[in-house]
N, C-alpha and C positions, 0 to 999 in steps of 0.2 A: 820507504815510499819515495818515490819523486813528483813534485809540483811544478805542474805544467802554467807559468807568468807570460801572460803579452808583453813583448821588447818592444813595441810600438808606443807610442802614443794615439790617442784618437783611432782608432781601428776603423774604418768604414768598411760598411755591410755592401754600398750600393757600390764601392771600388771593386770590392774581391770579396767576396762571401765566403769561400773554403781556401782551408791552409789544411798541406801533411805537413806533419812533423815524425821523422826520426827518432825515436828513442833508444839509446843502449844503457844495457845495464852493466857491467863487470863484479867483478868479488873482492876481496880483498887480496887476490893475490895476482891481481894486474901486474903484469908485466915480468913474475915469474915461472919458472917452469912450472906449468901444471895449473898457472891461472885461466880461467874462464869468462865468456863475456857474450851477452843476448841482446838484441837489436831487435824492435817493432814501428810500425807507422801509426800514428796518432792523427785523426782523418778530426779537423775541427771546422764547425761552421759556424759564425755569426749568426746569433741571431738579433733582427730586426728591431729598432725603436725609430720612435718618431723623432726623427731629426729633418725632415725633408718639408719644406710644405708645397701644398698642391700651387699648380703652374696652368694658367693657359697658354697654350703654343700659340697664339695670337691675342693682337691687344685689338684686334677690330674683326667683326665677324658681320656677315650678310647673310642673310632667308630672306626667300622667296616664297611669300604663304596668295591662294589665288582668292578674292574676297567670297569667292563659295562655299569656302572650309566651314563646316558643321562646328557650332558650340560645344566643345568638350573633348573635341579630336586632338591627337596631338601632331602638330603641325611640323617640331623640328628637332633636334638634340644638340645637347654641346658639353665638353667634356674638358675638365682639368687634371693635367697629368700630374702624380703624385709617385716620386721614385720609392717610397715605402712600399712596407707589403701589410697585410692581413688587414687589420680595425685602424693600423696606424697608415690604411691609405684611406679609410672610411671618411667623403663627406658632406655636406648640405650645399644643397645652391640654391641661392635666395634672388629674387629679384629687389636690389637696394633702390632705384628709383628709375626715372628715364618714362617719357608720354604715355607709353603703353605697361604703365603698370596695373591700370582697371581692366586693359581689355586682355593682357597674357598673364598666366601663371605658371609657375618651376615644379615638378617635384623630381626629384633623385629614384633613377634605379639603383640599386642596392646592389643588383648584380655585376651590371657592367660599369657601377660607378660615374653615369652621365646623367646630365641634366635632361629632364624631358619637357621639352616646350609645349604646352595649350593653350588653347582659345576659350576666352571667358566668353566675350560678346564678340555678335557679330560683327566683320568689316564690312566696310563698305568705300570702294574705290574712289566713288564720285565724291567724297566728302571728307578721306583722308587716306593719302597715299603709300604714305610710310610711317613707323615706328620706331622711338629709340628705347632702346634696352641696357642699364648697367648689371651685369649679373657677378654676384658673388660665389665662390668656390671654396668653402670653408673645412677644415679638416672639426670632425666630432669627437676622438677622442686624443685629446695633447698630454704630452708630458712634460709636467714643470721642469723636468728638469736641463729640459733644452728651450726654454722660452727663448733665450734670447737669440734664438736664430731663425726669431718668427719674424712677423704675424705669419702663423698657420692659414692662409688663407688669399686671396687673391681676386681681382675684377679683368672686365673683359665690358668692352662695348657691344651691343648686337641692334645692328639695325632690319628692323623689316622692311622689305620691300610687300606693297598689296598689290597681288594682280588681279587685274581687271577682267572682270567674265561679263561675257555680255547673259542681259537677263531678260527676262520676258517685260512688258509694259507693268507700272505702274498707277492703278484709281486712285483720286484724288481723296476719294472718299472709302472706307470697309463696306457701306453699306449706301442704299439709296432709297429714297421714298418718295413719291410723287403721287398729284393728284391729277384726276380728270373728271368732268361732270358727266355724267350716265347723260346715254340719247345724244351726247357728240359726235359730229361726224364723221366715218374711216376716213382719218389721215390727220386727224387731231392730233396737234402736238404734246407731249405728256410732259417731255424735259428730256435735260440731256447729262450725259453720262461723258467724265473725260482723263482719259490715260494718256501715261507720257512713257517715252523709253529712258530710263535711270542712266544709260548710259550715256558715259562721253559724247559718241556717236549721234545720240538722238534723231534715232531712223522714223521714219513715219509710221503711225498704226493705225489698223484696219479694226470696226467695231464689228460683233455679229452676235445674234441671240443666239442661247446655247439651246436647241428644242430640243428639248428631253420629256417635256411634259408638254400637256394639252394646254396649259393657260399660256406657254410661250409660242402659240401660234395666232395669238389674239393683238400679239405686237410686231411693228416692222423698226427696224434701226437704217439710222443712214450710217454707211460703213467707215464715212469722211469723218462726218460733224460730230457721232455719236446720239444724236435725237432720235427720241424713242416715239414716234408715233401709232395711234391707235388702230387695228387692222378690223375692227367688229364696233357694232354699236352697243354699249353696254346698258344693262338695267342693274342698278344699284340693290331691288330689292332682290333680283335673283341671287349676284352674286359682288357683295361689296367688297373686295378685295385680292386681287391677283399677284402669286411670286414669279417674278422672271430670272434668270442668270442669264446678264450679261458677260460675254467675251470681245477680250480685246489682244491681237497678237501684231510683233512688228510687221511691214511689208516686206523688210529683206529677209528675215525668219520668222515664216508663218509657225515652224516650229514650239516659239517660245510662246505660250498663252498663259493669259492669267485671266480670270471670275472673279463677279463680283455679283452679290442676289439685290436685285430690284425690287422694292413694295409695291405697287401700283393701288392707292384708296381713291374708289371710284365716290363720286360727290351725290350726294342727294340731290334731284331736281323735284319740285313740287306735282310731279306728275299723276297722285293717286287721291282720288277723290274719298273720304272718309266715306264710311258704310259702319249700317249695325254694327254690335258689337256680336251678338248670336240672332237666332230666330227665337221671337219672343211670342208665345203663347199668351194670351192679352184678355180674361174675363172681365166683365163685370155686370153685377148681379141685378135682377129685375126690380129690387127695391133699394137699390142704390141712392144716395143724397148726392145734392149739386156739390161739384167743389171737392167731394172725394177721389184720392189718388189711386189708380184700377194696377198701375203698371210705373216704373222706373226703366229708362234705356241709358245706354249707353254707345258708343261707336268707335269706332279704329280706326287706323291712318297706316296704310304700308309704309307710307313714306318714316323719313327720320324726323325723332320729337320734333325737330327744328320747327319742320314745316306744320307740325300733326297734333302741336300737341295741346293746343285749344281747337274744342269745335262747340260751334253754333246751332241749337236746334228752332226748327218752326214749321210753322205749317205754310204747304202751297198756298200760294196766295190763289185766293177765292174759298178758300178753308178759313180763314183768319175768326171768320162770324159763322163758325161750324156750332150749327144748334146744340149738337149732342157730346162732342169731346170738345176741349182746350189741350194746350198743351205750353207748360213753364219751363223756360231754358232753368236750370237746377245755377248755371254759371260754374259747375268742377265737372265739369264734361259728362254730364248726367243732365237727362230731362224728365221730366214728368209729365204723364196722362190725365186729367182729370177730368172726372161728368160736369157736364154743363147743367143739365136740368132732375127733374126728378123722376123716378122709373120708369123701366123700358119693358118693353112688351114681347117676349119669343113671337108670342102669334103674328104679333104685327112686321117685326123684323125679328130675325135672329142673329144675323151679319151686319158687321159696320167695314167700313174700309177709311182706315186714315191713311191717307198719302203727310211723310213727315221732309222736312229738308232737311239737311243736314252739312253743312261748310264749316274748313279748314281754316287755320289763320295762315297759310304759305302766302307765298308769292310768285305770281298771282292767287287767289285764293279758290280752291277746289269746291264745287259739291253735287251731291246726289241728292237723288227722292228713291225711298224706301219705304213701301206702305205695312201699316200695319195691321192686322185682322184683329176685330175685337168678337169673340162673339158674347151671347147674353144668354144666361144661363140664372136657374133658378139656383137660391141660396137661401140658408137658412137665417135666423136672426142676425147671428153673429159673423155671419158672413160668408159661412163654410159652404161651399157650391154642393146643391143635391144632386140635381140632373142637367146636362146641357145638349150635347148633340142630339141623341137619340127623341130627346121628347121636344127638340124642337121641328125635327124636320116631319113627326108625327103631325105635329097641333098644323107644322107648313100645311101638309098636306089635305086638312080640313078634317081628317078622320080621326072615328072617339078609337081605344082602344078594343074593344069589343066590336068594332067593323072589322077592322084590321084580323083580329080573328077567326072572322065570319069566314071573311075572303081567304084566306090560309087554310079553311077545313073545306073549302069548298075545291080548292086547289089538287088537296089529298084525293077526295072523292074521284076526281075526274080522273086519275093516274092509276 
């Protein structure tokens, strides 16, 4: 057998990868008659160890990223050459420090071995122009046995440059809420609304409601100032509360617009005078006692509690010395009816009519009159009504039952 030794020292892979070699064999009877002797090529190639460590071909690097770039995009790459080959060129790039370490992050393709540069958070040109980046290029798999012609691994500066995109207006505010008093007059001022352009630039911008819906034509804007005044007279109890979207775009680029939705909470005015609460159906019986309660009311206020939410009951004045009812504010927004004297007569009367008043504590303070019908009806001991309408407009009428009769068959006959 022959053993094929490297005559070199140190052999490098990345100098010269393949060597032939020559082999002959002879016999023992080299160099006599009859001796013999074979020759072959022995074809050898180096293989690869990590001796090399990864290189940036520059110790300073420039990007250009434009501050419109989306969160999570990748914006750039950058690469460290490594003269190895297979896992011993394999390796990490890390961002070690430099301003823009919160807002970019590295990770390694695997395939092409380069760094891939993204955006954590967004830029923003008007507030920060540029970024410094030290980025590291580390080999992952090293072999001890060539440590000392490391560190496997290497840095690179990279600065960002941010470009500047122009952008539509920015509201001072996300959102807006504004009041007006209902029954103000068209062209009431409501508030005002106010955008700037972000950019460098700062071009002038033009305001406009966005009508899309029916409640944004109940407003006008000034296109300068951004003041939202009122285009209709409002009632708060129809409709307390209107959305508008406002728009705002530069004058040199109507193009760029931005939205923002407007509250409009229209204000209670004391406008609605309290009334009943329902229609109260109101007996009280023919042997009735003085000072007895026949009936409990109650009344409403369109308006809001503010205004509404104490009311006053009493009788019109020239009622106050009413023979036959009174009437007791209760003081929890409840009043009561009660008889003045002692039993009442169908035949004599069957109908009362109390006219009652009724006022708000607003400001100024609201009221109506609302009467209420009593009528008189007969009723048993305990109270329970036996007959009222029908047998009173009988006894009205003066006739017994048995007339009434009479005239009903006499009615027949003639027919």
């Amino acid at each position: 057998t022959g053993v094929i030794r490297t005559a070199l020292h140190n052999m490098d892979r990345e100098a010269r990868e393949h060597y032939s070699v020559v082999i002959q064999a002879k016999d023992n009877m080299a160099g006599q008659v009859g001796g013999l002797s074979g020759s072959t090529t022995v074809n050898i190639t180096l293989t690869d160890v990590n001796d090399n460590p990864p290189r940036f071909p520059q110790k300073h690097y420039q990007l250009y990223v434009p501050e419109s770039a989306q969160v999570g995009s990748a914006v750039g790459k950058i690469k460290a050459n490594d003269a190895d080959t297979g896992s011993n060129a394999d390796m990490k790039y890390t961002i070690i420090n430099g301003d823009g370490s919160g807002v970019f992050s590295i990770s390694t393709d695997k395939e092409t071995r380069e760094g891939i540069l993204s955006l954590k958070k967004p830029l923003n040109y008007e507030k920060k122009k540029s970024y410094t980046l030290n980025i590291e290029g580390a080999n992952t798999h090293l072999d001890f046995r060539f440590s000392h012609l490391g560190p496997f691994k290497d840095v690179t500066m990279l600065k960002i440059i941010v470009g500047d995109v122009d952008e539509p207006p920015l509201f001072t505010m996300p959102s807006y809420v504004m009041e007006v008093y209902e029954n103000a007059k068209i062209g009431t001022a409501v508030g005002t609304v106010t955008a700037q352009d972000p950019d460098t630039a700062n071009s002038l911008v033009r305001y406009f409601i966005d009508h899309n819906t029916e409640e944004d034509k109940y407003f006008t804007i000034d296109a300068s100032t951004g003041t939202i005044k009122t285009a209709k007279i409002f009632d708060r109890e129809e409709t307390p509360w209107y959305n508008i979207t406002v728009a705002a775009s530069e004058i040199d680029n109507p193009g760029l617009v931005s939205h923002v939705p407007v509250g409009v909470r229209i204000l209670d005015v004391n406008d609605n005078p309290p009334e009943l609460a329902r229609e109260y159906d109101v007996v009280v019986c023919e042997n009735a006692k003085p000072g007895q309660v026949i009936q409990t009311i109650t009344a409403a206020d369109k308006d809001y509690s503010a205004n509404g939410a104490r009311f006053h009951f009493s009788l019109d004045e020239g009622l106050s010395l009413n023979p036959n009812f009174t009437l007791r504010d209760n003081e929890d927004n409840t009043a009561s009816i009660l008889t003045r004297r002692r039993r009442y007569s169908r035949t004599t009367q069957d109908i009362y009519y109390l006219p009652v008043l009724i006022s708000d504590g607003g400001v100024p303070p609201l009221s109506s009159s609302s009467t209420l019908t009593i009528r008189v009806c007969a009723c048993e001991r305990d109270g329970r009504v036996r007959t009222c309408h029908s047998e009173a407009f009988l006894s009205s009428a003066g006739l017994s039952t048995g007339a009434l009769i009479a005239i009903l068959l006499c009615v027949v006959i003639l027919l």
